[in-house]
LUMSE-323480 format. One record per residue (C-alpha): x, y, z. Coordinates in Angstrom, 1 decimal. Layout:
LUMSE-323480
+--------+--------+--------+
:     xx :     yy :     zz :
+--------+--------+--------+
:      X :      Y :      Z :
...
+--------+--------+--------+
***
This chain:
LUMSE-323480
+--------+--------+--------+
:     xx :     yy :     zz :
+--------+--------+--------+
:  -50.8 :   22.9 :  -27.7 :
:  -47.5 :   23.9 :  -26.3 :
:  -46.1 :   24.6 :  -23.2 :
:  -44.8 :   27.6 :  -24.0 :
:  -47.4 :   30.5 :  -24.3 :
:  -48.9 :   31.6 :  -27.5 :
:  -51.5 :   33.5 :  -28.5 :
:  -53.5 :   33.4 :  -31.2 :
:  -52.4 :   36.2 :  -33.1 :
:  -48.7 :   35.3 :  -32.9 :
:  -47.1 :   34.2 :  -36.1 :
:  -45.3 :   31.3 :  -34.1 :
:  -47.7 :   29.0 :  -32.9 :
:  -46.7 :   25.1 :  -32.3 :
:  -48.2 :   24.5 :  -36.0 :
:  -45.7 :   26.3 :  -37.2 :
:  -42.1 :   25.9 :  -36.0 :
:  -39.7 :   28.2 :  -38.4 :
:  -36.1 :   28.3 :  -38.8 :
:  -34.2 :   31.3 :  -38.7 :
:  -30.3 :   32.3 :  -38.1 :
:  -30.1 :   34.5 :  -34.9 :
:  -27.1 :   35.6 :  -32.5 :
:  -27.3 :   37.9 :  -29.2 :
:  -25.4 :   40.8 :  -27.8 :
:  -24.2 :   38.2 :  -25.1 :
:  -23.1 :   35.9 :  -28.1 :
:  -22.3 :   37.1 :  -31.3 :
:  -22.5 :   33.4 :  -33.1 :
:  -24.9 :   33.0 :  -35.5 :
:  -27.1 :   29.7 :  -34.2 :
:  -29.9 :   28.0 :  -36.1 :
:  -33.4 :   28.6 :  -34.1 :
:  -36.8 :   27.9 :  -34.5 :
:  -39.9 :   30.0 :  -33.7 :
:  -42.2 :   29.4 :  -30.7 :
:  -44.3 :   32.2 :  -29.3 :
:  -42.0 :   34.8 :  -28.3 :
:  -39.4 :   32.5 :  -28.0 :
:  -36.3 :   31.2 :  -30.1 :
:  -35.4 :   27.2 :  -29.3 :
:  -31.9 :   27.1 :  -29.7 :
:  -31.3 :   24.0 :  -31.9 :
:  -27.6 :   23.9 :  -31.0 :
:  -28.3 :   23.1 :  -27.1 :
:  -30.9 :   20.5 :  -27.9 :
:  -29.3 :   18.6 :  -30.8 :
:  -28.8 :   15.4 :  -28.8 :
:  -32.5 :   15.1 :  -28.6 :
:  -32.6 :   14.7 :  -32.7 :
:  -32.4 :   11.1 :  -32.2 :
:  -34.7 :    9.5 :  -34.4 :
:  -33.5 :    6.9 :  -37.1 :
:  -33.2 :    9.4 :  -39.8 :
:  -31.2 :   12.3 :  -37.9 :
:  -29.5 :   10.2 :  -35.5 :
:  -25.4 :   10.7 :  -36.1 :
:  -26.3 :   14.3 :  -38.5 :
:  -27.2 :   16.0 :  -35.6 :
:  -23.6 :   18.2 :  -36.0 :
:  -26.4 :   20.0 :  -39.2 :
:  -28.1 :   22.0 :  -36.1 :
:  -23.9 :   23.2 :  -35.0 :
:  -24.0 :   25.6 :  -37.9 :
:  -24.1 :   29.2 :  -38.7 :
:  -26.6 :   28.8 :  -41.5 :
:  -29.2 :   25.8 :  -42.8 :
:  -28.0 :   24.9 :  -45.8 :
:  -26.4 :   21.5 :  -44.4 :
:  -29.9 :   20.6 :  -42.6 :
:  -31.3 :   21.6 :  -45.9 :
:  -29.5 :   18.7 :  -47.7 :
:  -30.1 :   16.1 :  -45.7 :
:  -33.5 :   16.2 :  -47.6 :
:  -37.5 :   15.4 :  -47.4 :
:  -37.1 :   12.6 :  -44.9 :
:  -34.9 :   14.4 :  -41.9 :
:  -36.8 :   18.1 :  -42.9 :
:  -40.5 :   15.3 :  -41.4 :
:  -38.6 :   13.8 :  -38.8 :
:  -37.0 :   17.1 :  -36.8 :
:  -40.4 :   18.5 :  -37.3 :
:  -42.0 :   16.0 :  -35.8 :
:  -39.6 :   15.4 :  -32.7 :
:  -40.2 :   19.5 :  -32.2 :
:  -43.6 :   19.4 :  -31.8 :
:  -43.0 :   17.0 :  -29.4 :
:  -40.8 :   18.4 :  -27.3 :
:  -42.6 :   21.9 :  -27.1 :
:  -45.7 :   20.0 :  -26.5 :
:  -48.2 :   20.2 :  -23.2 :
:  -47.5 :   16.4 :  -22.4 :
:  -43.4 :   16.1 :  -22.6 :
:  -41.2 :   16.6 :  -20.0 :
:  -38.0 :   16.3 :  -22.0 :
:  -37.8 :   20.4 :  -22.4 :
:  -40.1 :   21.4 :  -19.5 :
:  -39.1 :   19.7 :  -16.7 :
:  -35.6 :   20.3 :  -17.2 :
:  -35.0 :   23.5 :  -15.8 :
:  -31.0 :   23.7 :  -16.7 :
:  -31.7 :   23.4 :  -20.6 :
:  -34.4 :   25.0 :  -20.6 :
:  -32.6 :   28.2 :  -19.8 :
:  -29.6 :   27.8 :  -21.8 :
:  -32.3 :   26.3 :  -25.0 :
:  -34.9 :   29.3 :  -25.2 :
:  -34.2 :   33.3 :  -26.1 :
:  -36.2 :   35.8 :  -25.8 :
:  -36.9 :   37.2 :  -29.6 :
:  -36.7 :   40.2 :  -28.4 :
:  -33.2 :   40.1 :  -27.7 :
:  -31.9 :   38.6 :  -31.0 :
:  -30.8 :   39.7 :  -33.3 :
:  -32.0 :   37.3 :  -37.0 :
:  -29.6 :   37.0 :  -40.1 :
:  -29.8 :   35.7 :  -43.6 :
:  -31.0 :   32.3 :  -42.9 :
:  -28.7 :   30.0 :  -45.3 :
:  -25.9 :   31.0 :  -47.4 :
:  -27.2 :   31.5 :  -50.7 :
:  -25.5 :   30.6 :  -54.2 :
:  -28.1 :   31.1 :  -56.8 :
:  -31.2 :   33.0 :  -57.2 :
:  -34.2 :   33.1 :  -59.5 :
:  -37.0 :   35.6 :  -59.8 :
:  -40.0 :   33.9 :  -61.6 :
:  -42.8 :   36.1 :  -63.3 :
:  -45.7 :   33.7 :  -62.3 :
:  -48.7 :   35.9 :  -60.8 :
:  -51.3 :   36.4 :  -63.9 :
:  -52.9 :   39.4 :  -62.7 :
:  -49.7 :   41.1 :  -62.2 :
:  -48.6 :   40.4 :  -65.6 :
:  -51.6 :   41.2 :  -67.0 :
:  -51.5 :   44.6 :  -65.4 :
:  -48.2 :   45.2 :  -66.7 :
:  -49.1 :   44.2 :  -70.3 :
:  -51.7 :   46.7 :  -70.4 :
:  -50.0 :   49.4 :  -69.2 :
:  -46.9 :   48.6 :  -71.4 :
:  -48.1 :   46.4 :  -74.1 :
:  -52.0 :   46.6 :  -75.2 :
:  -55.4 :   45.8 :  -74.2 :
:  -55.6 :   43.3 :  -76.9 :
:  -52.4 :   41.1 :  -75.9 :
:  -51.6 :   42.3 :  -72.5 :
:  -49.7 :   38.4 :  -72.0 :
:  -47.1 :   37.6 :  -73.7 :
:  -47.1 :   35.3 :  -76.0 :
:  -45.1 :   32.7 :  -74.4 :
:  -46.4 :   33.2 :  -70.7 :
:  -49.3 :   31.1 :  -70.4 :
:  -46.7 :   28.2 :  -71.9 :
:  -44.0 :   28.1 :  -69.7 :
:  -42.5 :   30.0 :  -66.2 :
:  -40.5 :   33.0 :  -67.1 :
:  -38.0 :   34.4 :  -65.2 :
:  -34.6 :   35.8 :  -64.8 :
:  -31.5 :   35.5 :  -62.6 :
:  -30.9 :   37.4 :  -59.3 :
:  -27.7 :   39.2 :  -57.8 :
:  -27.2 :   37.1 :  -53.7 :
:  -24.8 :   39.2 :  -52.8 :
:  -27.4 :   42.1 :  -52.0 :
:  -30.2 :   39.8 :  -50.3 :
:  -30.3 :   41.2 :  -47.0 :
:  -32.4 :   40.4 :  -44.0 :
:  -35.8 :   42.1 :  -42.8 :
:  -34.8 :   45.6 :  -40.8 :
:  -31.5 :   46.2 :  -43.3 :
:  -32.2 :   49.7 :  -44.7 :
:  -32.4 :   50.5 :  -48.3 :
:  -30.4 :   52.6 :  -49.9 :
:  -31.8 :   54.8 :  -52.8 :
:  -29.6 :   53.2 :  -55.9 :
:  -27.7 :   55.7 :  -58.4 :
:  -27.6 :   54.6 :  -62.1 :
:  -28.3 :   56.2 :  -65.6 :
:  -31.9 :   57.3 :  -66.5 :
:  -33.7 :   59.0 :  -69.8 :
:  -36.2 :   61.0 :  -68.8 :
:  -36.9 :   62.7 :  -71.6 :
:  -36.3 :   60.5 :  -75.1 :
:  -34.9 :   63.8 :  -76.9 :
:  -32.5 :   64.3 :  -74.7 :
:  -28.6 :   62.5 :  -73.7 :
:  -29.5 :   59.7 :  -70.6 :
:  -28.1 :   61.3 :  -67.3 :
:  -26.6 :   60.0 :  -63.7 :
:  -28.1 :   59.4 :  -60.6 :
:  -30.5 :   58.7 :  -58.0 :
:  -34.0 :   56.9 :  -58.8 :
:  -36.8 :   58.8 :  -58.9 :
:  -39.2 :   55.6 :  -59.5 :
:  -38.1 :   53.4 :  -56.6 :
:  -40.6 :   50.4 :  -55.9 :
:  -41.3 :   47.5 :  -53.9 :
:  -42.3 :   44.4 :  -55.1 :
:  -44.2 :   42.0 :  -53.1 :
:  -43.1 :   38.2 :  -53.5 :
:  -43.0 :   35.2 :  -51.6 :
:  -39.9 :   32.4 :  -52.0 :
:  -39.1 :   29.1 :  -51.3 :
:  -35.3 :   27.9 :  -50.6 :
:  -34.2 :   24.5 :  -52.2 :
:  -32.9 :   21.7 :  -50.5 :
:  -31.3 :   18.9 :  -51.7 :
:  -28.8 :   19.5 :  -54.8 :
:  -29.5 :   18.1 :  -58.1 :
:  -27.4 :   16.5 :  -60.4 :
:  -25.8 :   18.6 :  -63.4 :
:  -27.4 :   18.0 :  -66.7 :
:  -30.1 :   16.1 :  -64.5 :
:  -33.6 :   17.7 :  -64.9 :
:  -36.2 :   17.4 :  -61.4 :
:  -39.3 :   15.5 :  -62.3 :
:  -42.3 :   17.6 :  -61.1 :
:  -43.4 :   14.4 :  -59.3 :
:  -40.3 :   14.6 :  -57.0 :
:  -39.8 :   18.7 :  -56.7 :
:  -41.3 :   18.9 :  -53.2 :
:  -38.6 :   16.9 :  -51.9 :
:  -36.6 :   19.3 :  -53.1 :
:  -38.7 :   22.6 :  -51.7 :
:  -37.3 :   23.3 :  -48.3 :
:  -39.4 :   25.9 :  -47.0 :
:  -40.7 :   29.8 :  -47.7 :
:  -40.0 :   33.5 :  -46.8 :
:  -41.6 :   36.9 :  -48.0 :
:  -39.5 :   38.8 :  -50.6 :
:  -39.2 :   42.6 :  -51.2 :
:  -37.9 :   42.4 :  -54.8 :
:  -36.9 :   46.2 :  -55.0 :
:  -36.9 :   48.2 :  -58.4 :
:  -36.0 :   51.3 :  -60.0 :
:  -38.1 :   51.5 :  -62.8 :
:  -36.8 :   54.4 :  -64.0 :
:  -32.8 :   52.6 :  -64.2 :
:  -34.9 :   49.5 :  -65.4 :
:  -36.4 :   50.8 :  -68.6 :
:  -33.1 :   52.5 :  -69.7 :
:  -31.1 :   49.2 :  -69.6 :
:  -33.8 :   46.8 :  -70.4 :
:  -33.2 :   47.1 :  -74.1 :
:  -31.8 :   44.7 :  -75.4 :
:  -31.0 :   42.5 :  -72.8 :
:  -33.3 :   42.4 :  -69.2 :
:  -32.4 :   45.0 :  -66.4 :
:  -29.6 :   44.8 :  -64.6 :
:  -29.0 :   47.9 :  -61.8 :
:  -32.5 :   48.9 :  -61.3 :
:  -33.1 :   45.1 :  -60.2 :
:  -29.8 :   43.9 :  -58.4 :
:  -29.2 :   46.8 :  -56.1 :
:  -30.9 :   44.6 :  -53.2 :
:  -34.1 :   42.1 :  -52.0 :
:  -35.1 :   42.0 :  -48.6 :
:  -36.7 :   38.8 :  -47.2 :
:  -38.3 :   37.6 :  -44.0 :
:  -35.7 :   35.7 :  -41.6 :
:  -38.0 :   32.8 :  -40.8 :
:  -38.2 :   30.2 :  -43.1 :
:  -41.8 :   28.4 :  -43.2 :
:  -41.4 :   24.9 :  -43.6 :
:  -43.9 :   23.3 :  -46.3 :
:  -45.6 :   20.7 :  -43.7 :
:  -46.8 :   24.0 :  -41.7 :
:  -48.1 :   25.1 :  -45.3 :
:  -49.9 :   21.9 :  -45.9 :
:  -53.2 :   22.3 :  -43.8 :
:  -53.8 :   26.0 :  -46.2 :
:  -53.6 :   23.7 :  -49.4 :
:  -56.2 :   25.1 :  -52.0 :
:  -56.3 :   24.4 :  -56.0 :
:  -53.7 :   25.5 :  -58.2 :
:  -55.0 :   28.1 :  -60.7 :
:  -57.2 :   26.7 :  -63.6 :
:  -54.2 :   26.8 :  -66.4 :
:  -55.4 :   27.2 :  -70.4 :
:  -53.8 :   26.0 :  -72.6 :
:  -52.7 :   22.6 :  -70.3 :
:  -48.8 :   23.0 :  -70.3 :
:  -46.5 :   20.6 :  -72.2 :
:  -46.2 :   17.5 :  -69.8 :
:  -43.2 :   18.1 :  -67.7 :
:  -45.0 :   20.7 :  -65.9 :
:  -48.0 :   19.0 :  -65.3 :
:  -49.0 :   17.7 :  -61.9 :
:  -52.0 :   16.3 :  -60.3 :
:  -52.0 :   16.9 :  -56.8 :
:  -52.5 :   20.6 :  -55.4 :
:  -49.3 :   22.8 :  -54.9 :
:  -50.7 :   26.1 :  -54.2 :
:  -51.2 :   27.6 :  -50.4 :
:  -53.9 :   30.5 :  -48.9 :
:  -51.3 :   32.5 :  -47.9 :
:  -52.7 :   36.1 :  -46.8 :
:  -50.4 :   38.8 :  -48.2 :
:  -50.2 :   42.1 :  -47.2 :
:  -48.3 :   45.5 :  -47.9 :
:  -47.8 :   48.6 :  -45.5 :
:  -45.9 :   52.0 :  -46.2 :
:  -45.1 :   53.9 :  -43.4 :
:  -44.6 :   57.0 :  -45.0 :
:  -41.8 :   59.4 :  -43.2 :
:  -44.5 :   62.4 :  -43.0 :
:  -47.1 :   60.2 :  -40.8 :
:  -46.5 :   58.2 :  -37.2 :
:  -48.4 :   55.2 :  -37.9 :
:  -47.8 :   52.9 :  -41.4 :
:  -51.2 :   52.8 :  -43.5 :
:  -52.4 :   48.9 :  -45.3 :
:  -51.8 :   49.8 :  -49.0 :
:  -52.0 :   46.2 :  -50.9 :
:  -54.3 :   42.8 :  -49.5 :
:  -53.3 :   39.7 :  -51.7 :
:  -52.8 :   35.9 :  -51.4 :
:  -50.3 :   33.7 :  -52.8 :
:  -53.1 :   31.6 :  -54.2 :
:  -53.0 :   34.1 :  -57.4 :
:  -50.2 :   32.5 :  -58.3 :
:  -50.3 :   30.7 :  -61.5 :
:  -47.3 :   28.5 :  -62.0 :
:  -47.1 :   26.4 :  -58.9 :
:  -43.4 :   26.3 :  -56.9 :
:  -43.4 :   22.9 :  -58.5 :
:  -44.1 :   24.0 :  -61.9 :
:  -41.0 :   27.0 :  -61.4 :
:  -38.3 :   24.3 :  -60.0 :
:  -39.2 :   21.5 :  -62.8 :
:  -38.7 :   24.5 :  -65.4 :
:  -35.7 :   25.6 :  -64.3 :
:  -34.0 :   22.3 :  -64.1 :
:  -35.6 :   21.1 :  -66.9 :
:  -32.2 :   21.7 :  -69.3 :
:  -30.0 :   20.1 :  -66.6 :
:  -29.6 :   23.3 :  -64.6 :
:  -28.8 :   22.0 :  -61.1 :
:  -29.7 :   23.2 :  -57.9 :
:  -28.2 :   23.4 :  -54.3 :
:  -28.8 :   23.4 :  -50.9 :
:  -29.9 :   27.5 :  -50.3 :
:  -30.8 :   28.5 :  -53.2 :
:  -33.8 :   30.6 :  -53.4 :
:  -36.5 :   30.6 :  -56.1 :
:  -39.0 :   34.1 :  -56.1 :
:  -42.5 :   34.3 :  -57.3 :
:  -42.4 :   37.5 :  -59.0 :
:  -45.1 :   40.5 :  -57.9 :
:  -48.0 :   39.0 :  -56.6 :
:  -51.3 :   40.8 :  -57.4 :
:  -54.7 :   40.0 :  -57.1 :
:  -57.8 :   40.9 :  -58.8 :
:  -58.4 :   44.1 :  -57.8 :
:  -56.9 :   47.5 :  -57.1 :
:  -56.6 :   46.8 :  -53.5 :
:  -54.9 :   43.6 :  -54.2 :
:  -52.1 :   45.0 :  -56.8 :
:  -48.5 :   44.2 :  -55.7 :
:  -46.3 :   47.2 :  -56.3 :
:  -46.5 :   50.7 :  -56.5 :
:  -46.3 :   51.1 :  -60.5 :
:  -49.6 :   49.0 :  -60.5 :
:  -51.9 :   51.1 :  -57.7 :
:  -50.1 :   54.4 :  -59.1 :
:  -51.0 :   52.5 :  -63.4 :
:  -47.8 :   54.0 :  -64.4 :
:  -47.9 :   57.6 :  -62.9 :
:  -51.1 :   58.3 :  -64.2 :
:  -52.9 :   57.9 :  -60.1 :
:  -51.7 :   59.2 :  -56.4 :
:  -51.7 :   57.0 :  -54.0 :
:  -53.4 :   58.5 :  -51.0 :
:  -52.0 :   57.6 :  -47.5 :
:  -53.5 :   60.3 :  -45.7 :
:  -54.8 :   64.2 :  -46.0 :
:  -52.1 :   65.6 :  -48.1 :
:  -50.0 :   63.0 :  -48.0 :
:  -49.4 :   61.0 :  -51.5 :
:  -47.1 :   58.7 :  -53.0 :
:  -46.5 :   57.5 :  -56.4 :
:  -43.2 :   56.2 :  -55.7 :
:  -41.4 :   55.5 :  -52.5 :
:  -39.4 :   58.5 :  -51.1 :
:  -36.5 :   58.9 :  -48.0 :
:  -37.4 :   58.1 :  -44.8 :
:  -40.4 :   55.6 :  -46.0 :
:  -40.4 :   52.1 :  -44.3 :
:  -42.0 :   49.1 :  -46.1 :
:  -43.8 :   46.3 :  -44.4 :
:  -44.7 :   43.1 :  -45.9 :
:  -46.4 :   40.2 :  -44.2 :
:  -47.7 :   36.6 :  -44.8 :
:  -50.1 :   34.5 :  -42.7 :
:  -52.2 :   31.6 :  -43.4 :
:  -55.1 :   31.5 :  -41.1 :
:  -56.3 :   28.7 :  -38.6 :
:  -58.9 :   27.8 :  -35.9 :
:  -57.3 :   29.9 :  -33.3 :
:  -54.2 :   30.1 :  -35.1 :
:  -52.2 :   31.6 :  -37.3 :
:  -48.5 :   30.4 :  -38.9 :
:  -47.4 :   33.6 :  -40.3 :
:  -43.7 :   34.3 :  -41.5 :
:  -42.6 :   37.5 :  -39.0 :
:  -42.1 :   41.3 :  -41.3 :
:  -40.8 :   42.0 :  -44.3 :
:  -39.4 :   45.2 :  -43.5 :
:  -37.0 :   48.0 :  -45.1 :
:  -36.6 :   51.9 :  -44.6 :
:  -35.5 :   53.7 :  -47.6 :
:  -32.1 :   55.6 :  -47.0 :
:  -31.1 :   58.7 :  -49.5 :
:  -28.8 :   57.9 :  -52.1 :
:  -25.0 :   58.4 :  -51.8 :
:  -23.9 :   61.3 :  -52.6 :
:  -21.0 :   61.1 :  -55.8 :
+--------+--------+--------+
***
């Protein structure tokens, strides 16, 4: 328990202590937090209480404007600040609570801040690793017969990201231009998207950099897996399958992804540890593991259309339907000596469950145009349109509480005009 009130349907319980970049109207510095009720504990002001063996003398990590230097100081200090925070927002410490000065320079309301991209990020990496989600694509796309492709079930496929458009939940999306071909007979012509999409993802940021040319043994990649956010991996399909031949898509892809600003560390995911997915054929072994690296993490999707005043639940999922563990997607990528570095964020790809009311993107509950998506008496979607607002969120579910990861949330703007 904490001192500081919570209540059980708050995504910020004591079980869960995020991190997130914030700043205020008052100050306009961006300050690493952590998540406690309704409440951001300003790390800066308490920093001298970080005195355990392992942090003691880094404490200067909790001065910055983004994580990344608290994410490199690896496994070790990630288990000891956690454990020194639930002690000072416990019932039975006096440290915080009975110090009325710091307490009112350490805590901010939430309400009042204002959260940023949480580390500065160099790479990124979309994965493909939810097997219903593929599957659903193949059969639309490829055939009933072979709806996987051939390689899928053998290895973690993915492709590179664009950072410089990852933006923060609440940053509006702007309807992306690019060249389409509508009709195959015809020249391909210019402009907005008519197919725009969400995708519905989670991610996990990396800590500790690797060595060039040195691959991450699968046995050690949780030391390098910092903690996870919900990502809104944004497509135009219609951009996307123009481009996508011969190389993979480029505009309808990097235009932007939206992700939640709290970063869940792993320990809080640990209690919601449940059986990775049963994987036939058993993968070559530098992706095997034997301990459990998958997490019942509730996922859901909301569209608040711009014709209705309340958003409607379109998509119920769980991260659990993913096939290739985190693990699994860092050994792969670093298995040719790709390094990594503090900030860098690794994707899941579309998460989709078994059934209709589980699928993660539009193009799946719409099957490729061929179904409306009904959101309320005369009111449709197959694709997004203006106005629309997107809400994703992530929970795992305790006794009496919940560690949840705050919205996933972006309004769709109209495109530019040229």
């Amino acid at each position: 328990m904490s001192f500081i009130e919570v209540s059980a349907d708050c995504d910020f319980p004591i079980q869960n202590l995020p991190y997130g970049v914030f700043s205020t109207k008052d100050n306009h510095q961006h300050k690493i937090g952590v998540a406690i009720g309704d409440k951001i504990l300003d790390l800066s002001v308490i920093k001298h209480l970080f005195n355990g063996p392992v942090l003691n003398g880094s404490q200067e990590v909790f001065n910055k404007p983004v994580l990344n230097d608290f994410m490199a100081l690896g496994y070790p200090a990630w288990k000891e600040a956690r454990a020194r925070l639930q002690e000072l927002l416990g019932v039975n410490c006096d440290e915080l609570k009975g110090n009325a000065e710091l307490m009112s320079r350490a805590f901010v309301p939430m309400g009042s801040a204002t959260m940023h991209v949480p580390a500065e990020i160099g790479d990124y990496s979309d994965f493909y690793a939810s097997i219903y989600h593929v599957k659903n694509v193949g059969l639309m796309f490829r055939s009933e017969e072979n709806p996987l492709p051939s390689n899928w079930k053998h290895l973690p496929s993915a492709h590179p990201g664009r950072t410089s458009s990852i933006v923060v939940s609440g940053t509006p999306i702007r309807r992306p231009l690019g060249q389409t071909r509508p009709d195959a007979k015809q020249p391909p012509v210019f402009g907005p998207t008519k197919l725009l999409d969400f995708e519905l993802e989670m991610a996990f940021f990396t800590g500790p950099s690797s060595k060039f040319s040195q691959p991450i043994n699968i046995d050690k990649a949780h030391e390098h897996i910092f903690g996870m956010v919900v990502l809104n991996d944004w497509t135009a399909h219609d951009i996307y399958a123009w481009e996508n031949l011969p190389v993979a898509g480029f505009l309808g892809k990097n235009f932007a992804t939206t992700i939640s600003p709290w970063v869940v560390p792993m320990e809080a995911l640990k209690p919601f540890t449940v059986p990775n997915m049963e994987q036939d054929p058993k993968p070559l072994p530098y992706l095997q593991h034997n301990d459990d690296y998958n997490f019942d993490i509730n996922l859901e999707v909301k569209l608040k259309a711009h014709e209705l005043d309340r958003p409607q639940n379109i998509c119920r999922t769980n991260y659990k339907y993913v096939y290739w563990t985190a693990k699994q997607q860092l050994a792969h990528q670093t298995i040719n000596g790709c390094n990594i570095n503090p900030g860098d964020i690794i994707a899941s790809g579309s998460i989709s469950g078994p059934d209709e009311g589980s699928f993660g993107s539009l193009l799946e509950m719409n099957w490729n145009r061929t179904k409306n998506i009904e959101l309320a008496k005369d009111v449709n979607r197959k694709f997004l349109e203006d106005g629309d607002d997107v809400i994703m969120t992530a929970y795992c579910q305790g006794q009496g509480f919940r560690v949840g990861f705050g919205e996933c949330r972006s309004k769709v703007l109209p495109a530019i005009k040229m």
